[in-house]
N, C-alpha and C positions, 0 to 999 in steps of 0.2 A: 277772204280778208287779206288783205293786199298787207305787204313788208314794212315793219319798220324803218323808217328813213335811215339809211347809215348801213344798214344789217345784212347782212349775205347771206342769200338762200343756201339754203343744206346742201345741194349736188352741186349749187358755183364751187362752196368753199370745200367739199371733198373732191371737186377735179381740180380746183387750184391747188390744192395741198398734192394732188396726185403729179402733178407735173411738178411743182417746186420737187417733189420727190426724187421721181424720174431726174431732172435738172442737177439737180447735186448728184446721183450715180453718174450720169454723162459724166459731169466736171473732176466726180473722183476717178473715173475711168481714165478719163485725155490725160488728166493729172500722172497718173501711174503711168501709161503710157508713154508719158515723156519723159518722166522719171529714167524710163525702162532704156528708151533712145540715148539719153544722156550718160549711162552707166556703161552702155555698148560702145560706146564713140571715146568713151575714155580708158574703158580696161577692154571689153569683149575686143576691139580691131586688133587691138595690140597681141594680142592670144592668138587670135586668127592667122594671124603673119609673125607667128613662131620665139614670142616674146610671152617672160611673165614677169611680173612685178618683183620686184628685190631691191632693197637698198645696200646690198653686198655687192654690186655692179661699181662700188669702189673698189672693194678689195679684190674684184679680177681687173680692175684697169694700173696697179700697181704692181714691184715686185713684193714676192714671190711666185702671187697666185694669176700673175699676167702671162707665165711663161703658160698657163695651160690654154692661153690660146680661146677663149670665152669670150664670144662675142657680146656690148654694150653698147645701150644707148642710154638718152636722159643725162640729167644732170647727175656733178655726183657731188651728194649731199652727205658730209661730214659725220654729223651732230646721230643721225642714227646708226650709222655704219661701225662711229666708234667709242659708242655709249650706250643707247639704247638697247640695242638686240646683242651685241655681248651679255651684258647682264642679262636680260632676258634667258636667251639660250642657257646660261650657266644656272637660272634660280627655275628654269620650269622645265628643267630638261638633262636630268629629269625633276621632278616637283623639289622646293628645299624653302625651308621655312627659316630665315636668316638676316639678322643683321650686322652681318661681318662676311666681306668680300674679301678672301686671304690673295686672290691672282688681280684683283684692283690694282694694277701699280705695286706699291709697297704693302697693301694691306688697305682696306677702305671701308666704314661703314658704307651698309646699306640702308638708301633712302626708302623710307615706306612706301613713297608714290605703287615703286610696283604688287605692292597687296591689296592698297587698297582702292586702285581705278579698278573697276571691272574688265575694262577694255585691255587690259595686260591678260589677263585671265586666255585668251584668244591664243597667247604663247606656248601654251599646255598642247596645239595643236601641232602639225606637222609645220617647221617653218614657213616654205612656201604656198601655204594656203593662210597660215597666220596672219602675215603681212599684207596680204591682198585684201583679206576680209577686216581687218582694221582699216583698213582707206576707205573701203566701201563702207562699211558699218559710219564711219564719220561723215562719208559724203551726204548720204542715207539720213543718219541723226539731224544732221544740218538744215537740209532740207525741210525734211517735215517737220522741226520744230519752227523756222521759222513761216514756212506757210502757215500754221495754225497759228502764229501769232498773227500775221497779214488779213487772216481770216477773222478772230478775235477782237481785232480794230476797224472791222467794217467792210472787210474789202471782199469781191468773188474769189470763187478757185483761178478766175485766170490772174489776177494782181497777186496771189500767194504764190501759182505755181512762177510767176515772173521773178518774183523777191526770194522764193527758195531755190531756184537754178543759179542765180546769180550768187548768192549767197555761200551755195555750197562751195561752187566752185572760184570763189573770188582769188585774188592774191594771198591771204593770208591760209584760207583751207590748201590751197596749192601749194605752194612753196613754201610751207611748214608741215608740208604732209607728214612725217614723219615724225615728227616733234608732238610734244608735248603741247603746243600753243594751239595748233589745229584743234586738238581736244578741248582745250579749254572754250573756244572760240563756236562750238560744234552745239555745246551747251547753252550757251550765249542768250539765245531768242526763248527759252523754256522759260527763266528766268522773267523775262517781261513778259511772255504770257502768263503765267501765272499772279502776279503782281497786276496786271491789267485787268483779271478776272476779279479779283481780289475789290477794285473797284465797283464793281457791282453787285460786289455780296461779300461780303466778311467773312471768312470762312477759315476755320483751321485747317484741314486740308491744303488749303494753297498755301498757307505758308509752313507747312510742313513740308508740303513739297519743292517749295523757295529754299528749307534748310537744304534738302538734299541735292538738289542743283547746285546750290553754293556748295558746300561739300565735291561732291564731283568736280566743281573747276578749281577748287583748291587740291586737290590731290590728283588732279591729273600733273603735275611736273611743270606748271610755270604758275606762281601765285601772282607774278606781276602782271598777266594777263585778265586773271580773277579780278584782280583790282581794278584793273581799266575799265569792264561793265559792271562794278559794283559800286562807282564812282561814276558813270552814267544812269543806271538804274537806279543809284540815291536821288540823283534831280528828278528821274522821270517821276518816282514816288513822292518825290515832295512838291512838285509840279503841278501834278495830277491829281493827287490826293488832296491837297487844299481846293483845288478846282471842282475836283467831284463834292466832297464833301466836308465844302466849306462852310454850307448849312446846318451841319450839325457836328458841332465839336467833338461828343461825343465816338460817333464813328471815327474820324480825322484823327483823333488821338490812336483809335484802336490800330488805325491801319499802321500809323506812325511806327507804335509800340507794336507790333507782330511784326514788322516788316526787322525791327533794330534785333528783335529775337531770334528771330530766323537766320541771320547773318551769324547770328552768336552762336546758337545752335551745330550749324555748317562751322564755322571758324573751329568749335570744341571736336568737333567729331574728326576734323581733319587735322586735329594736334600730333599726332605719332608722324606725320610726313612735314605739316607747315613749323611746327614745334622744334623739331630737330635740324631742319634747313634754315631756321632761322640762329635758333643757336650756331651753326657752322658759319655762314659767313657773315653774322652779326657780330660775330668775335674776334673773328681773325684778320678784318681791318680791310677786309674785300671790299663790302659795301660802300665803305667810305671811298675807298680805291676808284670808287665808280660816279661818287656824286657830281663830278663833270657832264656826266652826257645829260645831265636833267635841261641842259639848254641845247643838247645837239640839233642841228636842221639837216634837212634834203635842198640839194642846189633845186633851183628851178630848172633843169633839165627835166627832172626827174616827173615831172608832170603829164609829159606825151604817156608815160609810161599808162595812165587812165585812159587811153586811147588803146596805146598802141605798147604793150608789157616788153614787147622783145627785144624793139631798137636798141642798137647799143647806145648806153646812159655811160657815164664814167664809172671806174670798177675801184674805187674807193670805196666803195661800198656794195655790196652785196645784193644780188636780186632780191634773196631771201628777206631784206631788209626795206628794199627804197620802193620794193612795185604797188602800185595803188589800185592797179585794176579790180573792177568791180564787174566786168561786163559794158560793152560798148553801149546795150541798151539802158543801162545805166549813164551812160554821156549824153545820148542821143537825145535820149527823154528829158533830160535835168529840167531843160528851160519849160518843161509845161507845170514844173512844182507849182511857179508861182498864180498856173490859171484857178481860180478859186481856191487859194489854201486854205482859207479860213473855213471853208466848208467839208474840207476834207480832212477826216480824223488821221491827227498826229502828225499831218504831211508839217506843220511850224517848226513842230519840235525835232524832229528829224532835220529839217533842211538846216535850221539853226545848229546842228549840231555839225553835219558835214564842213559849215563853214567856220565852224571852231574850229575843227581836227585840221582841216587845210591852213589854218593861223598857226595853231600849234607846229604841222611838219614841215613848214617853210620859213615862218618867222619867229622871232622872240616877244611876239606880242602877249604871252601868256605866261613867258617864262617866269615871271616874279608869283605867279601861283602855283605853277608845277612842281619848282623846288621845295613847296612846303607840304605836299601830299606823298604822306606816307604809304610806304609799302609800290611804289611807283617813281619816286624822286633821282631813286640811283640805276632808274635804266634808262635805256635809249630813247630819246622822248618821241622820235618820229614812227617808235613802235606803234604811236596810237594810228598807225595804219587801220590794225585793225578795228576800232571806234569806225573809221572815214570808211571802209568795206561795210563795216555792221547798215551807216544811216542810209550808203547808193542804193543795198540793196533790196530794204525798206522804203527808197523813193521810187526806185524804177518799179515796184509792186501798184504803188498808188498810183504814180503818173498813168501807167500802162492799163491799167483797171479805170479810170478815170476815163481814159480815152474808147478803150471799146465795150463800156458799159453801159455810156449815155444815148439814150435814143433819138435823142434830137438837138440838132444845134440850129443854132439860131443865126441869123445872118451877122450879127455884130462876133456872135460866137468862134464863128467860122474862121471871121479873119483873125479873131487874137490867138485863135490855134494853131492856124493855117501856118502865121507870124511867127510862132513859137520854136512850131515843127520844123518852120526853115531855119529859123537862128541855131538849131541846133544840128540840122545836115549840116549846114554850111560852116558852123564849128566844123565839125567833122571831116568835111573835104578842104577845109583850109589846112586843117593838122597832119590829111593824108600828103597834101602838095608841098605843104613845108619842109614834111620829114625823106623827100627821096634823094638828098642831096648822102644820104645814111645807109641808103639803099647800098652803095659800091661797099661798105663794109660790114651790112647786116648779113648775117645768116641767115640760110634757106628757110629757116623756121619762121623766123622774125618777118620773113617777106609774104610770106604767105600768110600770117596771121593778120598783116594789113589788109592783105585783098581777101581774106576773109570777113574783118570787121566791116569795110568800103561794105561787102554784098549784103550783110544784114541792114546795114544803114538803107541800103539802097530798099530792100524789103518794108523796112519802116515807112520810108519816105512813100510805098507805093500804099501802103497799108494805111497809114495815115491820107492820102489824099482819098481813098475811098470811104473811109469813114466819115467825112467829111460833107459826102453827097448825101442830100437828106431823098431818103428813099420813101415812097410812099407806105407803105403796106409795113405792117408791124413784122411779117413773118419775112417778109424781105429784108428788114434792119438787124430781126435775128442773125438768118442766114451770113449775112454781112460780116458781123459780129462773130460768129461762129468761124468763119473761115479767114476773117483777121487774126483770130485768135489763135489757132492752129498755124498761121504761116510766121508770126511771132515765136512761137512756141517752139517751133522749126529751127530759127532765126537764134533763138535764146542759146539753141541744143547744141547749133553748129557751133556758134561763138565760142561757149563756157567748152565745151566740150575741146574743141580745137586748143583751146587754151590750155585745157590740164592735161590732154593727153601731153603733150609737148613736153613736159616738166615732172614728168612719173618717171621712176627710177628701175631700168629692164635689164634682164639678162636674157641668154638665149634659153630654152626651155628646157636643151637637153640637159644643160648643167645644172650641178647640183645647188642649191640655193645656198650652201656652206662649203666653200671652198674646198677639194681636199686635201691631204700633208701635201704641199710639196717634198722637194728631197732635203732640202736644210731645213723645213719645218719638221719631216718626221727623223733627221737629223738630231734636233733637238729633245725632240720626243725622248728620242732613245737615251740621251745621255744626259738628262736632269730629272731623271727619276727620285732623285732625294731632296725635289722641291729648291736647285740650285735655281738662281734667276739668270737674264739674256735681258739685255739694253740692245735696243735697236737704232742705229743709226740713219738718221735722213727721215725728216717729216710723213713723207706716204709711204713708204716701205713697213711694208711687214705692218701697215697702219693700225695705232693705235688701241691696245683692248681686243685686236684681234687673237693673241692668245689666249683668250678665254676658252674660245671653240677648242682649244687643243691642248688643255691642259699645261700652256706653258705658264712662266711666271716673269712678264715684262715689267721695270719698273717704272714706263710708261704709261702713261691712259689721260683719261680725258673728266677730271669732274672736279669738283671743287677744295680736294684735297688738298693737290698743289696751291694755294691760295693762302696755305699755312705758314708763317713767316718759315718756323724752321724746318718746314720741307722745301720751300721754296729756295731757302740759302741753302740747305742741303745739294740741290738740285743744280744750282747756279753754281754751286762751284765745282760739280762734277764739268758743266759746262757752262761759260759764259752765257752761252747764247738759246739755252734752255729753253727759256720762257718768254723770250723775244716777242714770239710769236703769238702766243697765248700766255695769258693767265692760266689756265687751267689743262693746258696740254702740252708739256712740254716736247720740244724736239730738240736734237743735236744733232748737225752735221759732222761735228768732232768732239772727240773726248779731250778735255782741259785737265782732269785729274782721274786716274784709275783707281788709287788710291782707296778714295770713296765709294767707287764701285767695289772693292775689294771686299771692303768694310760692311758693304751693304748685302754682301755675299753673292754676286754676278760671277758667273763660272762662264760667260759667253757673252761676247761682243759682233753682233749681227750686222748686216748690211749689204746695201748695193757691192757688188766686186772693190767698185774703182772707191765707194766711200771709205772701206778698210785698210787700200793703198795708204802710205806714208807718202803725201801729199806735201810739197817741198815748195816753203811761200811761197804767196804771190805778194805782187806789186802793181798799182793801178789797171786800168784797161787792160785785159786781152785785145790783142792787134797781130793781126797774119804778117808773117815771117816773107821775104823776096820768095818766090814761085820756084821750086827745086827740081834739078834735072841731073842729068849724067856730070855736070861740068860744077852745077852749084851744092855744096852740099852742106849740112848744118851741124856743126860741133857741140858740146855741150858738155862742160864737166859738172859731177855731182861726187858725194859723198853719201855710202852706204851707213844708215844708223845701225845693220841686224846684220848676222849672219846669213848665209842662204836667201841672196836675193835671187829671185827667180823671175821678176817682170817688170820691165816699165810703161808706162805708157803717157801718151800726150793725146792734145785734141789736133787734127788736120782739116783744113780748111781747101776748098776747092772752087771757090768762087761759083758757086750755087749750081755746080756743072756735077753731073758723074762719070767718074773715068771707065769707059768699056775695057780696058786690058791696062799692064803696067804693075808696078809692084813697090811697097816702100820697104826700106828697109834700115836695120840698124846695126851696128858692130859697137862692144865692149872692149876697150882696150886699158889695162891697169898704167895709169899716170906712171906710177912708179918701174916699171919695168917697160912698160908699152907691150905685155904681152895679150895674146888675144884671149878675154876673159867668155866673150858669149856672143854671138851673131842669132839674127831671127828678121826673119822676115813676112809679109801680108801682102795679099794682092788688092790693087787697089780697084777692083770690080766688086767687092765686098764692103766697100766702106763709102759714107755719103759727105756730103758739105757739112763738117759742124760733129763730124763723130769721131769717138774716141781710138785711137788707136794703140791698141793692147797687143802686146809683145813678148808669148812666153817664150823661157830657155830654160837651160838644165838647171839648177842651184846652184850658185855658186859659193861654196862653202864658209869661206873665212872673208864674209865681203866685210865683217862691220869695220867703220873706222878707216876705210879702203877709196880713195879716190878715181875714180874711171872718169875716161874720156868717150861722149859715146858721137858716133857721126850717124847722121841720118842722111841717107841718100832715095832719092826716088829716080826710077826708071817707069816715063811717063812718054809712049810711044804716041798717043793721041795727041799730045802737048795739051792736055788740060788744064795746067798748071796747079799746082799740092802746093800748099803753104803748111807749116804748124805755128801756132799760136804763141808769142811769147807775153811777156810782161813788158811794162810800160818804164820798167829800170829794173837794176839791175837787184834780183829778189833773194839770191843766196851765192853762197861762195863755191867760185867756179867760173871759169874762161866760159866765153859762149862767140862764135865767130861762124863766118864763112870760106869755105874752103879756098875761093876764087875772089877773095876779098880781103882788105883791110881795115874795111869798115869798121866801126862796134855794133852789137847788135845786142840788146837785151834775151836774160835768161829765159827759156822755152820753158812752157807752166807742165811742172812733171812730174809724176808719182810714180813710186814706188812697190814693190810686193815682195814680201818675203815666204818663203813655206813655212808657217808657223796660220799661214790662212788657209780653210779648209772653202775650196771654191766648188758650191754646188750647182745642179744642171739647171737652175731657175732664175739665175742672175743674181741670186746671193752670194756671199761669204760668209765666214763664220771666222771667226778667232780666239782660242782658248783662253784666260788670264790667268798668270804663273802660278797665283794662289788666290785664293777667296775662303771670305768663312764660309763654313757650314749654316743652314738654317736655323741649330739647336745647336749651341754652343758651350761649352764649361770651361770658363774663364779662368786663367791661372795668375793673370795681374792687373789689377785693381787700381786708379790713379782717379784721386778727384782733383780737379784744375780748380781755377777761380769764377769762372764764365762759362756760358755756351757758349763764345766766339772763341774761348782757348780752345776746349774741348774741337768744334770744326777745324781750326785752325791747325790742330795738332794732328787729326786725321789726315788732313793734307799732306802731308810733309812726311810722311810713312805709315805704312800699312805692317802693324804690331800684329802678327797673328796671335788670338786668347790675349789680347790687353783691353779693358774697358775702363771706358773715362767717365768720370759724373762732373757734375759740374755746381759748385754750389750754389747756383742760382736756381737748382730743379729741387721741387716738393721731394721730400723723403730722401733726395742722396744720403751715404752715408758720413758724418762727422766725423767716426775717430776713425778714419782712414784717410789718410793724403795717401801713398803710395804700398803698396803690400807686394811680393811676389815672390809664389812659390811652384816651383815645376809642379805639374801632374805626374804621380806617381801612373804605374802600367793599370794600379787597378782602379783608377778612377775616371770613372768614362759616363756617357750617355745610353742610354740601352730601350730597344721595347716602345719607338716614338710612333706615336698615331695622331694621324695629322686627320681631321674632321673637314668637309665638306665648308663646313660656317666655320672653321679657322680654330675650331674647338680644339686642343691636342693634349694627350695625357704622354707622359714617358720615366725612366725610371732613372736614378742618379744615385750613384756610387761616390763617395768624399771620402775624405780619411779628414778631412778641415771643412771650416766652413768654408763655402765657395759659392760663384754666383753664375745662375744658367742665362745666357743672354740669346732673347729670339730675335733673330732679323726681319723683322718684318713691323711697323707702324706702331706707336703707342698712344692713342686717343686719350688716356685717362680714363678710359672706362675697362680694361684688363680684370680680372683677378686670377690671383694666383692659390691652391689648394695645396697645401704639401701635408702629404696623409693624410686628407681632410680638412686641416684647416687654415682657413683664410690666413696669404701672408700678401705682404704689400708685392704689387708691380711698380717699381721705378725705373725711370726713363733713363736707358744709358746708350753711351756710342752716337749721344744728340738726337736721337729719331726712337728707339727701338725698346725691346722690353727687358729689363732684368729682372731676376727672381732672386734672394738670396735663401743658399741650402745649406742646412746645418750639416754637422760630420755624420755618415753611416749610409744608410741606402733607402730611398725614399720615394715614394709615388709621386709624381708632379703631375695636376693638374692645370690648365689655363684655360679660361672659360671669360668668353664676350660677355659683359651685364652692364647695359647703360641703363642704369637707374632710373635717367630724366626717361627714359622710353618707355618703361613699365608704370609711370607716373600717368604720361599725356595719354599711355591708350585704357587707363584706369579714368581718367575724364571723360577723354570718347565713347569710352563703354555707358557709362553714367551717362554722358548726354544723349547719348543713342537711344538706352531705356527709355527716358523723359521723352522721347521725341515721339517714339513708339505709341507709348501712353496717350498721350495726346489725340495721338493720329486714331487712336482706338476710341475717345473719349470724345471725339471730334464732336459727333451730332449733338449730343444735349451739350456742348459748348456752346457750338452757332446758334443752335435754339436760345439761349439765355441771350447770346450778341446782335441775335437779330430781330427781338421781341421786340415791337412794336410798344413806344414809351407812352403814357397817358398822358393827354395835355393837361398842362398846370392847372389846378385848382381843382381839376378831378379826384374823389379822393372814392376810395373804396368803400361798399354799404357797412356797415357793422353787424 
């Protein structure tokens, strides 16, 4: 009896099942496999030739920890070096369950992000394995989630594994490695796979596992990232979902409404980290601060960089910020989007989206809608890089699966391919020819990565013309097929791989992945043992949140603290130029007020040598001085602020020459007497074009207030000719001339040093301050002002030791005190102080009156104070800091961290977590009920 027409005999359809089989092992194999290649080419070379991964390759290319001599490469990337893995190191190392950062700067809540991403969990390990296997773990995640989504929407293993290489390794997983956004970015494709799944079957399940996804990108550490694919993924679902099931309302709603749940779900559970970050800089007037960049663009420069990432672009902005690279075969491919889109799933909605993201990061054609999308409005708008990464790398999957999946082209076919394939070489070598005039000032990196992209183009172009040739024989077009696909795959490894090795942050392997003391860092160590603090002078020194590692107390760091009006005036008026630089980090080259440091209780002023110098204005331009020799020499009067000056120094210039032998020198001679105060001299084989020349001698005892004349002469046998540097007029009081001359000559740019600096073997200094409070204080005079601008105002202007100021404008200052003060008696003191890990501290207080304990360190409004138990108020005094008031006799003080709103949102979270739980266990007779098949109308049931 012969076959039903249509029906496949039993052994066709178990040996076709058996090769589709076989088929998908190959394709998961090649897949792994180059997976495996791609992982080698970006971390295994670099190991091989005696490099491992660190993002602490900042803090050896800076002082202190530069004098050890630690070889770096890669870029060096800020944001984790002096945020990230401080806290980290400090909360998992060892374990500590805390939201209160006491070595934060002044004191700092801690943000939940790091309890409750998992990927932080990895910190618990040995640093340098930690760090390595989060990059990897992300590249990893990246990948395979978006290949299963590539797969999901129709496409082979080789269109996935195209769009998850690309993907992994684009501009934003790269050059955010270290960040927070990489993670969120990493998650991205789970997200529309599952929602895409969801379209073919209603299912709890997937969007319980949409909650958890969204959760994971909101507590990974940038929610405004979350928002960008959940502001894509909104249209894809409402896109999609009216389209799938537009025929039955019914479902259309359900998807609607599980999709809007799932979001809520994910938003609740991530309330303990989204919760508390929004209340911080939703209050403190940041965000507003920020609502300008909702129309920022990228110049069109910035465009090659989708070619070609390296070239130098203009440095107004930031790689981390402007590079769009997606992978070359991602450019390559672009133009065959449009060969049958409408037949190929999703490639519309994708290509429509690239060409928004490219309106959005160049133009203000969107700008009247971006301003109004919350939770996204107050950031930088050409962040939506990452969107324009997310669509290349979902087209380059299609395009490329498109092309070596089809078995047969047709002659009309051929040429609109053929047409295609060329329009986008020849993109491609117009962009290589245009850009080499860039060549004389790219870096080796940047050059290579051209003629790296040039040779996969090149591979393409060979790879596309072979596919092309219509082959007779089915197993021929295979074969075809098969080794297109692998020399792509080759093509993808090299590119992506090339690319991120380039941009991974390495130290040399011997060293340790945490710096160790140097001599002024264990300098410090030693002598602030009662929890005294150290301000560091100069942006990268001693960089940022770097005393976390070593137990110091900087009241520098990097997080949204300073964003606080009155830390920030705090801050700004220690030094003008604070915050210049960052919102959220400040730096000072110099100290404007001590004062305040005083008050803040800083027992040490750190820094580069020459930063410590007493640094004697300037005036416009530095400009090199006439060429100095036996005959010409340079005079220069100044006046000593301090006693025991012991060193001056200027900068010398040499017209880009170095001198083989020769010497400079200089002689101190008292104005007043013309007696000879100090000679010293340097040879000038030791010193290059542009370096500083430091000049020690004995102390000279009684200099303050003392006028010197100092001459600098060089003996320059080579005739190299030695300049120093002066000002551009005349910048402080004091003759400045030429020996062999009548000229005028503007003042030489010159500092200062007195021994009162303690100069260590790492190229720091140190400097004591005459007095500073203590940490734990008992106040002996009490003064409420009118304002918090008296109160700062009044710290300025002298450093009261045991005097605290309230200010009537603070909750709970006290009223019946304008001024009070009375000495401490011998027995009234501090005693018995335990300082906790999370910033907890008990200690014990002896009064003979009431009196008030003030800690130096941050008052959030979330404090409480315990005295013998029971609850007394913490109020804000000294404008920053906590006070406690203690009745007369002797008393147990407690102080314990308790933010309310935090035992609140993770009492939500817990709650929405159960419910989600529940669900996911209740799942099947859900779908059973959602997916029952309805009776058509008028069917009614028998009785």
């Amino acid at each position: 009896m012969g076959n039903v027409t249509g029906a496949v005999p039993v052994a066709q359809h178990e040996s076709g099942s058996e090769v589709s089989r076989k088929g998908r092992i190959i394709g998961a194999m090649t897949c792994l496999i180059g997976l495996a290649v791609l992982l080698f080419g970006v971390y295994g070379w670099a190991y091989l030739h005696g490099w491992k991964y660190s993002f602490t390759n900042v803090n050896y290319s800076f002082p202190p920890f530069a004098s050890q001599g630690v070889q770096t490469s890669g870029p060096l990337l800020t944001d984790p070096a002096d945020n990230v893995l401080p806290i980290a190191w400090y909360t998992f190392h060892p374990f500590l369950t805390t939201s209160w950062l006491p070595q934060f700067g002044i004191g700092n809540s801690q943000l939940m992000t790091l309890y409750l991403s998992p990927l932080n969990y990895f910190y618990l390990l040995p640093f340098g394995i930690a760090q390595v296997l989060i990059s990897v773990v992300k590249t990893v995640v990246a990948f395979t989630a978006m290949f299963f989504f590539v797969r999901q929407i129709g496409y082979t293993w080789r269109g996935a594994f195209f769009s998850g290489a690309s993907y992994a390794m684009c501009s934003v997983m790269v050059m955010w490695n270290g960040w927070p956004h990489s993670e969120v970015t990493m998650y991205a494709p789970l997200l529309f796979l599952l929602l895409d799944k969801a379209l073919h079957k209603i299912s709890i399940g997937y969007f319980a596992g949409c909650a958890i996804v969204i959760y994971l990108m909101l507590v990974a550490g940038m929610p405004t990232y979350a928002a960008y694919f959940l502001y894509l993924v909104g249209i894809y679902v409402l896109f999609y979902g009216i389209r799938e099931y537009r025929k039955t309302p019914t479902k259309l709603i359900q998807y609607f409404v599980f999709f809007g749940i799932s979001v809520a779900f994910g938003a609740m559970m991530s309330l303990p980290y989204t919760g508390a970050l929004l209340g911080t800089v939703g209050s403190n007037g940041y965000s507003e601060s920020r609502s300008g960049l909702a129309t920022a663009t990228l110049g069109l420069s910035r465009l090659k960089t989708l070619l070609f990432p390296y070239l130098p672009t203009s440095m107004v902005i930031h790689a981390n910020e402007g590079t769009l690279y997606a992978g070359i075969l991602a450019m390559v491919s672009l133009p065959l989007t449009v060969m049958n889109i409408r037949k190929k799933p999703r490639a519309c909605f994708f290509a429509l989206t690239a060409v928004i993201m490219i309106l959005l990061i160049f133009t203000h054609t969107f700008d009247f809608i971006f301003k109004l999308l919350p939770m996204i409005h107050t950031s930088t708008k050409f962040r939506v890089i990452v969107l324009l990464n997310f669509a290349l790398a979902v087209l380059v999957g299609i395009n490329l699966d498109d092309l070596l999946t089809k078995e047969r082209f047709t002659g009309k076919e051929r040429v609109l391919y053929g047409g295609l394939i060329a329009a986008g070489v020849l993109l491609c070598a117009f962009a290589a020819y245009r850009v080499r005039p860039v060549f004389t000032s790219a870096n080796i990196t940047a050059v290579h990565q051209v003629y790296v992209a040039c040779a996969v183009v090149v591979i393409f172009a060979v790879v596309s013309c072979v596919r092309l040739i219509n082959i007779r024989s089915i197993n021929g077009t295979k074969a075809v097929a098969v080794v297109s696909s692998i020399a792509l795959m080759f093509g993808v490894c090299l590119d992506m791989g090339y690319f991120s090795s380039k941009y991974m942050p390495w130290i040399q392997q011997s060293a340790p992945v945490i710096p160790e003391p140097t001599d002024t860092v264990a300098y410090l160590q030693k002598n602030t043992q009662n929890e005294e603090k150290i301000a560091v002078l100069g942006g990268w020194t001693m960089f940022a949140m770097t005393n976390m590692y070593y137990n110091l107390r900087n009241i520098a760091g990097h997080g949204f603290l300073y964003t606080n009006p009155d830390v920030s005036d705090y801050f700004t008026g220690i030094s003008e130029e604070a915050l210049d630089g960052s919102h959220t980090r400040p730096a000072y080259g110099k100290i404007d007020n001590e004062n305040l440091l005083k008050y803040m209780g800083v027992k040490y002023v750190a820094g580069a040598t020459d930063d410590l110098s007493d640094k004697q204005p300037t005036q416009g331009v530095a400009t090199p001085s006439e060429a100095l020799n036996d005959s010409t020499k340079f005079v220069q009067e100044f006046t000593a602020k301090k006693n025991n000056l012991q060193n001056v120094s200027f900068t010398i210039g040499t017209y880009g020459k170095k001198p083989a032998d020769g010497s400079i020198s200089i002689e101190l001679r008292s104005v007043k007497n013309n007696a000879v105060a100090a000679t010293s001299s340097l040879p000038l084989s030791g010193l290059k074009d542009g370096a500083r020349a430091s000049f020690d001698f004995p102390s000279i005892n009684n200099s303050k207030g003392k006028t010197y004349r100092m001459t600098i002469s060089v003996k320059d046998p080579s005739n190299t000719g030695v300049a120093v540097f002066v000002n551009s007029g005349d910048a402080y009081t004091g003759e400045s001339s030429y020996t062999d001359s009548t000229d005028s000559v503007n003042d030489v740019i010159l500092s200062l040093r007195y021994d009162e600096i303690r100069k260590g073997t790492d190229g720091m200094a140190v400097r004591q301050l005459d007095e500073y409070a203590p940490q734990v204080e008992l106040m002996d005079t009490v003064k409420v002002l009118d304002s918090d601008e008296d109160v700062l105002n009044t710290m300025k202007k002298s450093y009261d030791a045991g005097t605290l100021y309230f200010s009537k404008d603070g909750e709970d200052a006290p009223s019946s005190v304008t001024s009070r003060q009375s000495d401490l008696k011998p027995d009234e003191k501090i005693s018995n102080l335990q300082s906790e890990r999370n910033g907890n501290m008990t200690f014990t207080v002896r009064t003979s009156e009431n009196r008030y304990v003030l800690v130096n360190e941050y008052d959030d409004g979330n404090w409480a104070a315990y005295v013998d138990g029971q609850r007394t108020k913490v109020v804000k005094g000294n404008y920053l800091f906590r006070a406690v008031e203690i009745p007369a006799g002797t008393h147990t003080v407690e102080l314990k961290y308790e933010p309310a709103s935090l035992k609140k949102m993770f009492i939500v979270a817990g709650i929405a977590t159960v419910l989600l739980v529940s669900l996911f266990v209740l799942r099947k007779p859900i779908d059973d009920v959602l997916n029952r098949p309805r009776k058509p109308r008028g069917e009614h049931a028998e009785v």
